[in-house]
N, C-alpha and C positions, 0 to 999 in steps of 0.2 A: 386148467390154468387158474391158479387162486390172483386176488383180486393184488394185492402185493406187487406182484409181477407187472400186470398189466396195467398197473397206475405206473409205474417206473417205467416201463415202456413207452409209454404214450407222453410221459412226461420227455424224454429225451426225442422222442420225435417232435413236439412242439419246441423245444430249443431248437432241432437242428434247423426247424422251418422259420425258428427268429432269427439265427445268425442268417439264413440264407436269404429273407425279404431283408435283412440292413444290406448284405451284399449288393443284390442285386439295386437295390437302392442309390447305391457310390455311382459319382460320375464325377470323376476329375473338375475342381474348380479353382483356378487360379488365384482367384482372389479369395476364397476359405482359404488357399495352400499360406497367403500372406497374412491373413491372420492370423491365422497357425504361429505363424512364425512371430509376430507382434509379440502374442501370447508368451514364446518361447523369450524372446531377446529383450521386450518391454512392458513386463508384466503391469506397472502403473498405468501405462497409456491405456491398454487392453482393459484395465477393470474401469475404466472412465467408458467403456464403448456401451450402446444399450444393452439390455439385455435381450431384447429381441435376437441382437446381433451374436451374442455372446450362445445363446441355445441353439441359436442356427450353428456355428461352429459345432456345440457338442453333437448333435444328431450327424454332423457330415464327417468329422472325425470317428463315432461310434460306428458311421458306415463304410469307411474308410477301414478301421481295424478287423471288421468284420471282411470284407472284401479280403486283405492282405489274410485272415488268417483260413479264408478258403482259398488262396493259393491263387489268386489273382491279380494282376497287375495295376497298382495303384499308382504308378511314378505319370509323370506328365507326357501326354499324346504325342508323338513324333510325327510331322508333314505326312510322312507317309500313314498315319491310325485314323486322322484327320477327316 
């Protein structure tokens, strides 16, 4: 096996193991889901918020697209998930 290979290789198994720890990482939060949506419908208000608060959105969004794009359910918990 030349070295080529085996760097490419190891290289996509460390992504698949990033997208999968942001995965695993999502857990439905109502109140990110509303800033989210801030962000979306009042983008002025949203860039007045910390920035603490503004990072925390990115990392739960970043885990949120990660989740959705292993094929897991990101919509909000029904009584019964609960």
């Amino acid at each position: 096996m030349n070295t080529a290979s085996r760097y490419q290789y190891a290289h996509e198994d460390r992504e698949a193991k990033r997208l999968r720890l942001h995965a695993d990482a999502f857990k439905y939060n109502a109140a990110m889901e509303q800033l989210a949506q801030m962000k979306r419908d009042r983008p002025e208000q949203y860039e007045q918020m910390s920035p603490v608060v503004r990072i925390s959105l990115g990392h739960y969004e970043a885990a949120k697209a990660a989740a959705k794009q292993l094929g897991r359910n990101v919509s909000a918990p029904t009584d019964r998930e609960v």
